[in-house]
MDTraj code that builds the backbone (N, CA, C; nanometers):
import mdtraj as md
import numpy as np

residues = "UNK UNK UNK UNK UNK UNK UNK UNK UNK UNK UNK UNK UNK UNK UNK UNK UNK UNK UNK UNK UNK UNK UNK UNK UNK UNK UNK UNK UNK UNK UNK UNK UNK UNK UNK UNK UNK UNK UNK UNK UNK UNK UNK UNK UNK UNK UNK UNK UNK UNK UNK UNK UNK UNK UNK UNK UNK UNK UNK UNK UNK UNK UNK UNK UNK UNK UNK UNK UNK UNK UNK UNK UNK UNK UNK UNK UNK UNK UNK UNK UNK UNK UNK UNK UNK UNK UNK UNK UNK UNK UNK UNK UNK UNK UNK UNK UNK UNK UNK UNK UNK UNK UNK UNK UNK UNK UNK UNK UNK UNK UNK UNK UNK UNK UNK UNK UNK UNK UNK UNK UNK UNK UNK UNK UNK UNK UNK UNK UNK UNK UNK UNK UNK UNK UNK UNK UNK UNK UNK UNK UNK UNK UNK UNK UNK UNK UNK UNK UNK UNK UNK UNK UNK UNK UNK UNK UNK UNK UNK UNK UNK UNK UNK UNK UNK UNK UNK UNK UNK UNK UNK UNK UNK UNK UNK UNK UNK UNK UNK UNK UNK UNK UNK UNK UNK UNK UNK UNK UNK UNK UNK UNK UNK UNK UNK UNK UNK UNK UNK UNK UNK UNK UNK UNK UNK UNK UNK UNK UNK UNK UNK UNK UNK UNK".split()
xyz = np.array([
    [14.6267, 12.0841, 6.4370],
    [14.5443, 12.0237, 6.5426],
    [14.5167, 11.8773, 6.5100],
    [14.5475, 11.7716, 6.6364],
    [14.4939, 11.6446, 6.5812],
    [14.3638, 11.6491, 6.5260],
    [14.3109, 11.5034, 6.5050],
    [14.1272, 11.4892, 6.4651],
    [14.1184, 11.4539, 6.5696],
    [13.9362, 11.5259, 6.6030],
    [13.9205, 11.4930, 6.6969],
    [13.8107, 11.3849, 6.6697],
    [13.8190, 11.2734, 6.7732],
    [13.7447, 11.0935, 6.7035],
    [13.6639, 11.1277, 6.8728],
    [13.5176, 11.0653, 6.8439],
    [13.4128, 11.0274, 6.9226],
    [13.4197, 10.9294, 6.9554],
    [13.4719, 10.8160, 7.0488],
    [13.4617, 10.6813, 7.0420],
    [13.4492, 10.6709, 7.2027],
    [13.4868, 10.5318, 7.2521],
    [13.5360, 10.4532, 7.3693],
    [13.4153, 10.3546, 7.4348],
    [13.2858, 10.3552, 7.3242],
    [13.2212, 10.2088, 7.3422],
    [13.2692, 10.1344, 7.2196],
    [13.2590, 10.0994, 7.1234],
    [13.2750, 10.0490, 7.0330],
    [13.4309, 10.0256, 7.0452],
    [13.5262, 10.0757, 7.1340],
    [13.6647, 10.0471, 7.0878],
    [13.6633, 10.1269, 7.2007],
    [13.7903, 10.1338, 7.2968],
    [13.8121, 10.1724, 7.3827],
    [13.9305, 10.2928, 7.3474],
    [13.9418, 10.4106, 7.4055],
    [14.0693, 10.4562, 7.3816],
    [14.2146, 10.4402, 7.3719],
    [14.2205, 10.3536, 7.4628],
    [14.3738, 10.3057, 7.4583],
    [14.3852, 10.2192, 7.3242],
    [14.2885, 10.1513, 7.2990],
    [14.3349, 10.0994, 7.1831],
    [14.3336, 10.1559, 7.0603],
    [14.2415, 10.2462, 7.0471],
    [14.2328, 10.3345, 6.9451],
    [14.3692, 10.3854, 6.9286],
    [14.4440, 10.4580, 7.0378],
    [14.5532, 10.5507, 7.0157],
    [14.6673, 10.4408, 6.9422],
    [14.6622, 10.3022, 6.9580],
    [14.7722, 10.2153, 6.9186],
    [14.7345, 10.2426, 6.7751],
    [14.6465, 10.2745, 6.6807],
    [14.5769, 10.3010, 6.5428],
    [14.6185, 10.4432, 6.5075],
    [14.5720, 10.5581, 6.5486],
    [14.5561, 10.6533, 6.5318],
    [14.5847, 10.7737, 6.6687],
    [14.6656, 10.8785, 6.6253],
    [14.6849, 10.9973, 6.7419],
    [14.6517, 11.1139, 6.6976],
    [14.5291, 11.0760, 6.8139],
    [14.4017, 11.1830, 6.8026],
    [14.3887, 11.1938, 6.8955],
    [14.2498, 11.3200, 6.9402],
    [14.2147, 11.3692, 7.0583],
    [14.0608, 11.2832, 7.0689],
    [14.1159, 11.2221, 7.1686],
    [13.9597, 11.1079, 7.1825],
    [13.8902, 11.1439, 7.2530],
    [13.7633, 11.1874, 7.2610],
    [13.6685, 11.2157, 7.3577],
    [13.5375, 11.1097, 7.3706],
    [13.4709, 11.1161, 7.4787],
    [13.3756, 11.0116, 7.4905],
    [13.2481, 11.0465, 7.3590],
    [13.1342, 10.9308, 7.3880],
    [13.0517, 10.9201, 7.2796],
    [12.9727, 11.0655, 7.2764],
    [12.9699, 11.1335, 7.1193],
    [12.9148, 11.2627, 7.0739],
    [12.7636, 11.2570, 7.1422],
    [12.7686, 11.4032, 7.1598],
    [12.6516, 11.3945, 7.2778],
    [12.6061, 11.5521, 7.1481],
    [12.4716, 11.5652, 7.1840],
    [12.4296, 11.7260, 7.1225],
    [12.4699, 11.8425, 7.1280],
    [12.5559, 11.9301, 7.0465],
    [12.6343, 12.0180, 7.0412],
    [12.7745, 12.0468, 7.0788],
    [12.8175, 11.9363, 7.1013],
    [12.9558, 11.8688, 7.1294],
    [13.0278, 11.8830, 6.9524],
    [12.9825, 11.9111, 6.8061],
    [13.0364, 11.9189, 6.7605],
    [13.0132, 12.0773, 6.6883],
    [12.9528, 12.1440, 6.7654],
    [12.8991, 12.2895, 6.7207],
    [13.0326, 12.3577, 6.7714],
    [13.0389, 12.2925, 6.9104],
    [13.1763, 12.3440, 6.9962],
    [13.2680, 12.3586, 6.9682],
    [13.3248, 12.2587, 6.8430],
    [13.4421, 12.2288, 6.7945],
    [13.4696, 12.3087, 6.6926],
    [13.4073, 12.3748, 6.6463],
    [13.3676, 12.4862, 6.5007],
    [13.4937, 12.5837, 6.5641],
    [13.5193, 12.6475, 6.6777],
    [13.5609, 12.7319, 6.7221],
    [13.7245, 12.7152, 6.7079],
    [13.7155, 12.5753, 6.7224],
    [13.9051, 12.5334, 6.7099],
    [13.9458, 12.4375, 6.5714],
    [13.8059, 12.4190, 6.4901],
    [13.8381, 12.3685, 6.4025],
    [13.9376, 12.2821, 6.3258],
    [13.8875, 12.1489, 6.3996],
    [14.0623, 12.0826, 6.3678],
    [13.9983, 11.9992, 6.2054],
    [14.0871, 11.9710, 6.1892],
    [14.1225, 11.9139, 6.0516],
    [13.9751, 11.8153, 5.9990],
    [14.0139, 11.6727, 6.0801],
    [13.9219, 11.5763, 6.0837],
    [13.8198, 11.6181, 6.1858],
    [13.7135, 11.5253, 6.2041],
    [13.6460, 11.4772, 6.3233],
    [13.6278, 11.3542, 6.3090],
    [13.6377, 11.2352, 6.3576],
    [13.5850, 11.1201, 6.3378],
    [13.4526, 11.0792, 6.4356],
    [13.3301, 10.9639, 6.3997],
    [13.2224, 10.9954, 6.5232],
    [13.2070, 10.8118, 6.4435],
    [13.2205, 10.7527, 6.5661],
    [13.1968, 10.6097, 6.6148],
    [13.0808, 10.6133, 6.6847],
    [13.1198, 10.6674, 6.8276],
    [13.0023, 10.6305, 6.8995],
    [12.9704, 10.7722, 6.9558],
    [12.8104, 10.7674, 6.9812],
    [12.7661, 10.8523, 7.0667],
    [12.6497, 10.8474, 7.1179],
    [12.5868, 10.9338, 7.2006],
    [12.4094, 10.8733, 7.2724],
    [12.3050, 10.8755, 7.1565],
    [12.1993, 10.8096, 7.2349],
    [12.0896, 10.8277, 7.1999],
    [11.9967, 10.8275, 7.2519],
    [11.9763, 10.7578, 7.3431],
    [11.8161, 10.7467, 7.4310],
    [11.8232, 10.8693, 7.5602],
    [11.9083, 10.8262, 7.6046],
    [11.9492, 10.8389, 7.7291],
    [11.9749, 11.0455, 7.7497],
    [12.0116, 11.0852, 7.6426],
    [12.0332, 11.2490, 7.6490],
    [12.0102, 11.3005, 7.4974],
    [12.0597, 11.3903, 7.4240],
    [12.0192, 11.4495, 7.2649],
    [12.1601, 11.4158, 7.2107],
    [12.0716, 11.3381, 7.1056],
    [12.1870, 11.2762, 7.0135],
    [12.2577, 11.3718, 6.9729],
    [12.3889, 11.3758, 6.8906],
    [12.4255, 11.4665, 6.7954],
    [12.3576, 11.5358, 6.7085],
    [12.3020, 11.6343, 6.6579],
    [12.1846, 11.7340, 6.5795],
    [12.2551, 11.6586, 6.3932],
    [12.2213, 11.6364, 6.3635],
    [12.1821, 11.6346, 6.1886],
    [12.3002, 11.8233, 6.1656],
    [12.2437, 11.9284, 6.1814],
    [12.2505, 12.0337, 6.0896],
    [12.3995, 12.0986, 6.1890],
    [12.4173, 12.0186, 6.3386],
    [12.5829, 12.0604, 6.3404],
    [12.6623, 11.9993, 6.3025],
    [12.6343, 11.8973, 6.2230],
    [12.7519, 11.8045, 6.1445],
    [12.7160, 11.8684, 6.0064],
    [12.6772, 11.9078, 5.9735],
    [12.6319, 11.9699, 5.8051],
    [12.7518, 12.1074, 5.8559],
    [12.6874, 12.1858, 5.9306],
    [12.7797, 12.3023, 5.9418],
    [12.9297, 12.3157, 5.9850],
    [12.9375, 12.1702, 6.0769],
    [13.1139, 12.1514, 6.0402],
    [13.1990, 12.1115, 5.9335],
    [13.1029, 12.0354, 5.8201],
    [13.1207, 12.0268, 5.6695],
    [13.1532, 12.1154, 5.6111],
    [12.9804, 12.2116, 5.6442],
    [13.0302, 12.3310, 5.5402],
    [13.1405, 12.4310, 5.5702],
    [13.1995, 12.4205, 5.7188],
    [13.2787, 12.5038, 5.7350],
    [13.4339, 12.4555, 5.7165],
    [13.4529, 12.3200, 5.6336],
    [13.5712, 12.2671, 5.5765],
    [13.6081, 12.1772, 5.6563],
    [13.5898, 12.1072, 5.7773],
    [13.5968, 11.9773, 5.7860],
    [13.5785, 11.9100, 5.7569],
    [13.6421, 11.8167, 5.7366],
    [13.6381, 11.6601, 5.6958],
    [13.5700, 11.5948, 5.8205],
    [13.4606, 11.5075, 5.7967],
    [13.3808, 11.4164, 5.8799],
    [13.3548, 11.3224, 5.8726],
    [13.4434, 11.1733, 5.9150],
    [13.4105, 11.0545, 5.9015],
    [13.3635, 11.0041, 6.0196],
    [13.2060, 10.8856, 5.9938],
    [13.1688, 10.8185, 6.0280],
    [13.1360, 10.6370, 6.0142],
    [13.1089, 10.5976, 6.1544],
    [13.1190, 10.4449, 6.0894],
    [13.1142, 10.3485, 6.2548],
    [13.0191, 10.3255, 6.2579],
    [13.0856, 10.1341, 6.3589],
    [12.9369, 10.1882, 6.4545],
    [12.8688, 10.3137, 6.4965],
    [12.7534, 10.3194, 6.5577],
    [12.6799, 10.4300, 6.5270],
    [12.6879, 10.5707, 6.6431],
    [12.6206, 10.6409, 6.5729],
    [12.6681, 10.6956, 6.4768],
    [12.7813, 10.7050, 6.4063],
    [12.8996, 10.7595, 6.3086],
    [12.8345, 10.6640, 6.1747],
    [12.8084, 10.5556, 6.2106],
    [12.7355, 10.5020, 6.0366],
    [12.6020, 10.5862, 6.0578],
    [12.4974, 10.6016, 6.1454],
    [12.3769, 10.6228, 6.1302],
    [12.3979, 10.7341, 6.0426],
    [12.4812, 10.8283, 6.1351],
    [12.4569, 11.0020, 6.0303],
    [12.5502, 11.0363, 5.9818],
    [12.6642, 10.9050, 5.9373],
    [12.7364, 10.8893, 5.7762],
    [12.6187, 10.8347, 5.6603],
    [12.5245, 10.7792, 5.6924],
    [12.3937, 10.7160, 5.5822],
    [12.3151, 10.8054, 5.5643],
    [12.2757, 10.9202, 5.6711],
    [12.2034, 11.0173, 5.6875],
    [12.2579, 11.1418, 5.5929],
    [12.3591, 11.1721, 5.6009],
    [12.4176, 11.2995, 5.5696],
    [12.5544, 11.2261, 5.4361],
    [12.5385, 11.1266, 5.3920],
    [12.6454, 11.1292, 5.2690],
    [12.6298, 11.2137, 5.2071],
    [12.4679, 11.2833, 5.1592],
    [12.5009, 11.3989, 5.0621],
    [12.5264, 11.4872, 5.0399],
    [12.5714, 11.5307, 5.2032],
    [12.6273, 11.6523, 5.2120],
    [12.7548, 11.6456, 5.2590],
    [12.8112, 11.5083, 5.2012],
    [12.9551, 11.5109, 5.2151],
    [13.0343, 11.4487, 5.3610],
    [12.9683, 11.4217, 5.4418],
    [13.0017, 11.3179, 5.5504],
    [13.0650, 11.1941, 5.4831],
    [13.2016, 11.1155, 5.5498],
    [13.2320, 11.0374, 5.4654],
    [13.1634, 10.8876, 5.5707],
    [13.1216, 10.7916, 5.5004],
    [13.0864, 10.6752, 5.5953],
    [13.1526, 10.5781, 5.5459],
    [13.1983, 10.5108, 5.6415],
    [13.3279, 10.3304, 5.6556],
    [13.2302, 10.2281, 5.6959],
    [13.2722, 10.1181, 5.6566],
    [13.2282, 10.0000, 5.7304],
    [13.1219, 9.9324, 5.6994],
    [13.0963, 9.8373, 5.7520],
    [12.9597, 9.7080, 5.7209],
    [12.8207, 9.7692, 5.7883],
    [12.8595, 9.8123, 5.8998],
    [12.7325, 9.8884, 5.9751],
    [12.6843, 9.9902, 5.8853],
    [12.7919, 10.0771, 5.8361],
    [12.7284, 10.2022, 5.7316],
    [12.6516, 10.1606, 5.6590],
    [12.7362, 10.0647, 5.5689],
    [12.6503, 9.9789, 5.4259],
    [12.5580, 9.9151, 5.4410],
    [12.5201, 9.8574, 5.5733],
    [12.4056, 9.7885, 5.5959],
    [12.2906, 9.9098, 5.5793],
    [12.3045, 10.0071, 5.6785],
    [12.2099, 10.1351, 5.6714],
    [12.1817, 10.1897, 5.5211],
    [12.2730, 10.1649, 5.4586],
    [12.2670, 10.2245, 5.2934],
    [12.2022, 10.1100, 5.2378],
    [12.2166, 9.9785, 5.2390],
    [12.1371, 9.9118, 5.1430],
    [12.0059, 9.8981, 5.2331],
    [11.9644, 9.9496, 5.3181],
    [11.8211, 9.8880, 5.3670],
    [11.7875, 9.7941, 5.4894],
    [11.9309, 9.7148, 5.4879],
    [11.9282, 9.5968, 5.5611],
    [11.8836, 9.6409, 5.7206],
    [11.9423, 9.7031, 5.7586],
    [11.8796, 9.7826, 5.8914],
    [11.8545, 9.9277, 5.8321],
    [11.7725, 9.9620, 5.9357],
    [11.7186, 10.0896, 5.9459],
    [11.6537, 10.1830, 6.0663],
    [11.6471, 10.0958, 6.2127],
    [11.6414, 10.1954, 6.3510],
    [11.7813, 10.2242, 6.3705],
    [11.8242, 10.3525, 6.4524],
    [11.9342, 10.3419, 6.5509],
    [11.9346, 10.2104, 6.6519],
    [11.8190, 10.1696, 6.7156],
    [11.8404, 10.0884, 6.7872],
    [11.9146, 9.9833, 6.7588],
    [11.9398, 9.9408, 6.6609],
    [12.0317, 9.8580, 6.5965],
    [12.1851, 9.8399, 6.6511],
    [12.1998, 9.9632, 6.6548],
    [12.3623, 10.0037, 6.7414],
    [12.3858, 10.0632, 6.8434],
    [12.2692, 10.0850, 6.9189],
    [12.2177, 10.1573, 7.1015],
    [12.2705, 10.0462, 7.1575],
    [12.3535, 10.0939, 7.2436],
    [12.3865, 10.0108, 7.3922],
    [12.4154, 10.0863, 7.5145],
    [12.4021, 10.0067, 7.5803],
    [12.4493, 10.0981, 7.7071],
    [12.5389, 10.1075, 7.7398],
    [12.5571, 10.2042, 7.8236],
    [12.7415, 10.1724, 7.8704],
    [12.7895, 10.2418, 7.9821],
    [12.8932, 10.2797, 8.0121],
    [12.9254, 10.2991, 8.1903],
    [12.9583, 10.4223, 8.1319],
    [12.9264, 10.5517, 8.2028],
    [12.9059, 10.6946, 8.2061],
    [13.1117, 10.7067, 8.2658],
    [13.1424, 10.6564, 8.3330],
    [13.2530, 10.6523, 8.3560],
    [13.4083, 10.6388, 8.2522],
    [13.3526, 10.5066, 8.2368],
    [13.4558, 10.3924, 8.1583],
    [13.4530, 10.3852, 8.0104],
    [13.3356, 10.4438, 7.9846],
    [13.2593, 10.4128, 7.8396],
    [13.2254, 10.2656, 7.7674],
    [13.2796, 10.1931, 7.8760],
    [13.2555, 10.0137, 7.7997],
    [13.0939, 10.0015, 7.8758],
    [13.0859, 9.9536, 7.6931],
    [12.9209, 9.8705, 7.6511],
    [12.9353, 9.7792, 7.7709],
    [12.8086, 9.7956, 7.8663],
    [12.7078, 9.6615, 7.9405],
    [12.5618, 9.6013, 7.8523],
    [12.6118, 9.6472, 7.7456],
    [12.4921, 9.5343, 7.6909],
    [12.5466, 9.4919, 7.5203],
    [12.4764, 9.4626, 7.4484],
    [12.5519, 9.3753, 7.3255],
    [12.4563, 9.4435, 7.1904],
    [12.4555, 9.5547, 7.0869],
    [12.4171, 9.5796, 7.0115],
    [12.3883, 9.4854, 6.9323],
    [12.2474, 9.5329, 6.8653],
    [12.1593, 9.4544, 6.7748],
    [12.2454, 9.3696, 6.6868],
    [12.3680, 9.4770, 6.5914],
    [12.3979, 9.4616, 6.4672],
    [12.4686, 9.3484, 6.5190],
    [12.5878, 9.3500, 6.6247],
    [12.6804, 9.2151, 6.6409],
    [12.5792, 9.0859, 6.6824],
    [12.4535, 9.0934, 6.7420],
    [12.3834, 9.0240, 6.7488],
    [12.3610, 8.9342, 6.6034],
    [12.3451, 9.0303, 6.5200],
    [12.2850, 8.9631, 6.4126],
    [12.3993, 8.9185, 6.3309],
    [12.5135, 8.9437, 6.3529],
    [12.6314, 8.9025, 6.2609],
    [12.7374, 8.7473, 6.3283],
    [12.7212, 8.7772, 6.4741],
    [12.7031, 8.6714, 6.5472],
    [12.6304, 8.4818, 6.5289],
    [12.4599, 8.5481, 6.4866],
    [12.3474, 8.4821, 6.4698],
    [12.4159, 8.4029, 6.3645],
    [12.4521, 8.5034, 6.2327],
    [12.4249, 8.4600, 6.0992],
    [12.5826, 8.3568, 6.0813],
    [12.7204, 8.3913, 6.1396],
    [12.8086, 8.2917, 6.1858],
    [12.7558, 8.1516, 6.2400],
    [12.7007, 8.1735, 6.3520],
    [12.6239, 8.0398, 6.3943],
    [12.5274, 7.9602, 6.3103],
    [12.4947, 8.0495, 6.2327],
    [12.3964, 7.9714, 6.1300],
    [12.5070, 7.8849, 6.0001],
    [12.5946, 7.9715, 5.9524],
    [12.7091, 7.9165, 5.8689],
    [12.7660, 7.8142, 5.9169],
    [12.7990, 7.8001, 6.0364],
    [12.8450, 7.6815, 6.1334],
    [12.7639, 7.5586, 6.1509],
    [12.6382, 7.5717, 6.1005],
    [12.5510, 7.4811, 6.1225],
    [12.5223, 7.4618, 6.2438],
    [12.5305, 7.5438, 6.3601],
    [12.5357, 7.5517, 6.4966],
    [12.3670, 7.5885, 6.4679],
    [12.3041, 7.6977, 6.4211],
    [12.1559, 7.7158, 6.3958],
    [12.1096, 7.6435, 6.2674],
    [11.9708, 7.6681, 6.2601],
    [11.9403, 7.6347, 6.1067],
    [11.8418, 7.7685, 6.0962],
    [11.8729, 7.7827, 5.9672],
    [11.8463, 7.9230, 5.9105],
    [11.6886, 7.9349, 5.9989],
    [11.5505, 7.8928, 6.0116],
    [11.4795, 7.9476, 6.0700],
    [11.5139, 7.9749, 6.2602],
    [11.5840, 7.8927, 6.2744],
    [11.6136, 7.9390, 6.4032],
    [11.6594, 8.0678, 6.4806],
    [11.7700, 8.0777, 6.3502],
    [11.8440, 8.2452, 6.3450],
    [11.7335, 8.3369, 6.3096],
    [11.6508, 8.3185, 6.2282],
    [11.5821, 8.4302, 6.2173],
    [11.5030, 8.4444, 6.3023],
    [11.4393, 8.3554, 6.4031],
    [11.3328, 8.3866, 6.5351],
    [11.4275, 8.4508, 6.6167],
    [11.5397, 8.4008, 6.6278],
    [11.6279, 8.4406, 6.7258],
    [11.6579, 8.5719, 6.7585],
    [11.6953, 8.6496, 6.5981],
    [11.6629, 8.8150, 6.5895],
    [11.5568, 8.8456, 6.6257],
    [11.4708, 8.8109, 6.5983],
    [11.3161, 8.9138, 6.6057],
    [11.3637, 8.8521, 6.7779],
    [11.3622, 8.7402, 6.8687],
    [11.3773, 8.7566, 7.0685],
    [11.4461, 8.8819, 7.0589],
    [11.5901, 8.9099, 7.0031],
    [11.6980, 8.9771, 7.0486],
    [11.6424, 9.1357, 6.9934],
    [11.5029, 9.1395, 6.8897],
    [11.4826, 9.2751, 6.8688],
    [11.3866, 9.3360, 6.9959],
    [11.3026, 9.2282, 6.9918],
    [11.2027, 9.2670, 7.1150],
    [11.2115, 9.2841, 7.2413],
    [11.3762, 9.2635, 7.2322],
    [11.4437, 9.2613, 7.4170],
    [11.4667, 9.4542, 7.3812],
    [11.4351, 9.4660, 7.4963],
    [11.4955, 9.6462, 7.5051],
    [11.6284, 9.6720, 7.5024],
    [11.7254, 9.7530, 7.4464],
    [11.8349, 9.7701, 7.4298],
    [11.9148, 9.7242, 7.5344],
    [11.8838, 9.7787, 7.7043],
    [11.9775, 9.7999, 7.7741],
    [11.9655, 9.5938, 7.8485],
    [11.8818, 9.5632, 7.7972],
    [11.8777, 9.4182, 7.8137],
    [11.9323, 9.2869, 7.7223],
    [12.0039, 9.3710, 7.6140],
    [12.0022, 9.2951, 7.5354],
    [12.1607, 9.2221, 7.5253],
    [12.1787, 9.0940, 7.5903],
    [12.2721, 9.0532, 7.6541],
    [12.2711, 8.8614, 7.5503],
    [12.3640, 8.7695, 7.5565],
    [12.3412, 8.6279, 7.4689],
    [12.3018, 8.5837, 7.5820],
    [12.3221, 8.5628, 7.7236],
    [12.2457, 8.5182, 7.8202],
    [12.0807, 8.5074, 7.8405],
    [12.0316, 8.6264, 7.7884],
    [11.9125, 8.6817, 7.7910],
    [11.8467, 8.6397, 7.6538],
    [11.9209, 8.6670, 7.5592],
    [11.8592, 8.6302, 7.4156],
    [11.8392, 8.4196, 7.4193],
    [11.9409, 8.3704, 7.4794],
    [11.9256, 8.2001, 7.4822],
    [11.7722, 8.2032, 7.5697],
    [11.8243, 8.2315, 7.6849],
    [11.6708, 8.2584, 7.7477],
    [11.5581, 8.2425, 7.6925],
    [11.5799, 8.3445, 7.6430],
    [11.3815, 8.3737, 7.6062],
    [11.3626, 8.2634, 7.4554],
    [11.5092, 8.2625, 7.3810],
    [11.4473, 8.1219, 7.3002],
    [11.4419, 8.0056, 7.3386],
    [11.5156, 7.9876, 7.4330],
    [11.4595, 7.8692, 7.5055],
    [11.2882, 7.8760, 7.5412],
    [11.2448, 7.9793, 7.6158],
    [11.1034, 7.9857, 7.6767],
    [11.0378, 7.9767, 7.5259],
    [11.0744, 8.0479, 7.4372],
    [11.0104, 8.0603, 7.3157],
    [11.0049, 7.9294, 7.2023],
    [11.0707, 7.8326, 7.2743],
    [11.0957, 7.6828, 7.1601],
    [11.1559, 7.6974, 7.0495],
    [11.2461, 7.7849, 7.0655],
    [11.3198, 7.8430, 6.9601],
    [11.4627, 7.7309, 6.9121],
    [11.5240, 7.6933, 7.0578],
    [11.5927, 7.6057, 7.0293],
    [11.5681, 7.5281, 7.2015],
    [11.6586, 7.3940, 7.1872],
    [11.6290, 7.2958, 7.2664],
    [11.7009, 7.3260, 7.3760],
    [11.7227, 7.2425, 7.5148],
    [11.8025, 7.2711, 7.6252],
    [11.8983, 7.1989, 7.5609],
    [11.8917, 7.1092, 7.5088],
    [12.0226, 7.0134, 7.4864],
    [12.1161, 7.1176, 7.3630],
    [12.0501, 7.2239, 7.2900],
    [12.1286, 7.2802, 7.2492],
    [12.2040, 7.4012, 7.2587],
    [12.1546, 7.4610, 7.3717],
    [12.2015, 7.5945, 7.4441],
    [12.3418, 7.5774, 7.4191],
    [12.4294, 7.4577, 7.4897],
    [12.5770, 7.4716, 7.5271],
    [12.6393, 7.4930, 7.4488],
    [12.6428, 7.4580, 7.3288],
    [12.6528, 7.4220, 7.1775],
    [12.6520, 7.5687, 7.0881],
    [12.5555, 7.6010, 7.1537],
    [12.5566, 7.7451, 7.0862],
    [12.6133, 7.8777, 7.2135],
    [12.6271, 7.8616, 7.3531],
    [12.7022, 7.9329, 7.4128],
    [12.8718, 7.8967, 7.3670],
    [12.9118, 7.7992, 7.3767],
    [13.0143, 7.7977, 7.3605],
    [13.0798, 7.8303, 7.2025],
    [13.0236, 7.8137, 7.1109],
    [13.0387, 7.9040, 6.9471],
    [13.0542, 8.0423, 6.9895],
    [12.9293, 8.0812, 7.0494],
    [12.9311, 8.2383, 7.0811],
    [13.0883, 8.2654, 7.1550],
    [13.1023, 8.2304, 7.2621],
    [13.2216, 8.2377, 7.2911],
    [13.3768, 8.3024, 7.2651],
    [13.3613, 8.2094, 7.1624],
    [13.4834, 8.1896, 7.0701],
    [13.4554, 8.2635, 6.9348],
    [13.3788, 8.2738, 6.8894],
    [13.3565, 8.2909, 6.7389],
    [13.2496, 8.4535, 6.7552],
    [13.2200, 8.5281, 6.8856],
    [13.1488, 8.6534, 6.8626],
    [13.1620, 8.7198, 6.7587],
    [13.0638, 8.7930, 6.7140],
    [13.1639, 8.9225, 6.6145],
    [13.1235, 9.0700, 6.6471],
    [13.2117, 9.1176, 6.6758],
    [13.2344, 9.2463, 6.6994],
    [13.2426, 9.3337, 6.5901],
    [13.0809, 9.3512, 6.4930],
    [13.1280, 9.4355, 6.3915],
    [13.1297, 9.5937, 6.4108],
    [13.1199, 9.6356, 6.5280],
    [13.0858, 9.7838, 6.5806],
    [13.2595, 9.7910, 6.5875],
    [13.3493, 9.7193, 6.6451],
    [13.4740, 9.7010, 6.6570],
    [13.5588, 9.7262, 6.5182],
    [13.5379, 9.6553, 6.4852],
    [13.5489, 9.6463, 6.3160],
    [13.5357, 9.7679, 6.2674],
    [13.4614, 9.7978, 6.2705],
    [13.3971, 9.9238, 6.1838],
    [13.5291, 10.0314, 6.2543],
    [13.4615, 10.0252, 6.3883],
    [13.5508, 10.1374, 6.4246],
    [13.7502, 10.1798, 6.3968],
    [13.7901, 10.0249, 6.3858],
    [13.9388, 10.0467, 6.3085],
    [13.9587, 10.0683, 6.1863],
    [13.8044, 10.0831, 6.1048],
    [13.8316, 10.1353, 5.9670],
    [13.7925, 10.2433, 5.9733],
    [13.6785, 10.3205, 6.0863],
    [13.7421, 10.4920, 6.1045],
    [13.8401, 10.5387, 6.1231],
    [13.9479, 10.4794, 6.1858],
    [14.0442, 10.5219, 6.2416],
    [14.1766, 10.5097, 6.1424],
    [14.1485, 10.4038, 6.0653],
    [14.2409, 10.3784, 5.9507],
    [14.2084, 10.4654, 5.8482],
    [14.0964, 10.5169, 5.8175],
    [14.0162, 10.6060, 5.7294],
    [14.1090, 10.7128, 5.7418],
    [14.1247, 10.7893, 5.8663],
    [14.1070, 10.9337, 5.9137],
    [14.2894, 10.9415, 5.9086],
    [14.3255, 10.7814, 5.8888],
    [14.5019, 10.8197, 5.9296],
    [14.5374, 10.8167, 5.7696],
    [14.4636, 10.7712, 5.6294],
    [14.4544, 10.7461, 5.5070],
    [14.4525, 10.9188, 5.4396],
    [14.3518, 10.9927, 5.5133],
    [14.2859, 11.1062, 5.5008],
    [14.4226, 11.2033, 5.5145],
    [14.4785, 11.2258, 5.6268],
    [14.5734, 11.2738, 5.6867],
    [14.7463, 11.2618, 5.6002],
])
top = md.Topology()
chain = top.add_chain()
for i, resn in enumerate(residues, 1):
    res = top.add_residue(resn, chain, resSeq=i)
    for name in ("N", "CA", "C"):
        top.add_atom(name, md.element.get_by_symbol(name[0]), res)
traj = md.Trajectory(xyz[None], top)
């Protein structure tokens, strides 16, 4: 049986399959991996899946697809949260998002909540973490100066997930005197060109993981 991988916000399917051939299903929803116990395929991989919006994936049905000899890698959204959550019971976790959750550096889900089209599965809004990896580029660029970036996170934490857009985040530091009008363009156009997509990221080292595994 292929693995079966949770993804198509963080990385879309079609591109995934150019990586890895697997059975891709949309983001892990609650008991979506209890289900899978029954056909038991090899891997599972879990990128993305809900959270606000319906019941996340349960903690103790990813323990019991462990204990029942799957292999379970996570990594790039909710797949780092409960790869950081559950390493000790043998969940494997990839990526910068994981390690961030392991050293401390973040610590809500909201960090990697976005929204996204129930249809299509592509994100309409811009997770915390690329926010902040984004920020900290612009700051290396000398495009920010280090206190700027850091007000800038705390606008982009206090915006609600499904709002949390670089349109919206310039915004409110603008209202907030965070940075100048004369420097908005300056820093839209960096963003631009230079985004970072570490949920993206992450997610081709699940997928490279699970084809390593195999």
């Amino acid at each position: 049986m292929k693995p079966v991988v949770y993804t198509g916000t963080s990385i879309s399917h079609d591109d995934a399959r150019k990586i890895l051939d697997a059975d891709y299903r949309p983001p892990v929803r609650r008991h979506d991996i209890r289900r899978l116990l029954n056909t038991s395929p090899e891997i599972i991989g879990i990128i993305d899946g809900v959270f606000f919006d319906s019941a996340a994936v349960a903690h103790r049905e990813i323990i019991e697809a462990i204990k029942s000899g799957i292999i379970v890698v996570g990594g790039g959204s909710m797949g780092a949260l409960r790869a950081y959550e559950l390493e000790s019971y043998g969940m494997i976790g990839v990526g910068k998002v994981f390690e961030m959750f392991r050293k401390g550096i973040i610590e809500s889900d909201d960090e990697v909540a976005v929204t996204f089209d129930a249809e299509s599965n592509e994100a309409l809004s811009i997770p915390l973490v690329n926010i902040r990896m984004t920020v900290e580029a612009a700051k290396d660029a000398g495009i920010l100066h280090p206190e700027q970036a850091i007000d800038i996170i705390k606008t982009a934490q206090k915006l609600f997930y499904p709002d949390r857009n670089y349109q919206n985040i310039i915004f409110e530091s603008l209202k907030a005197g965070i940075i100048k009008d004369s420097e908005k363009k300056k820093l839209f156009d960096f963003i631009k060109t230079n985004e970072v997509d570490v949920k993206r990221q992450d997610a081709i080292m699940v997928l490279e993981k699970i084809d390593q595994l195999l």
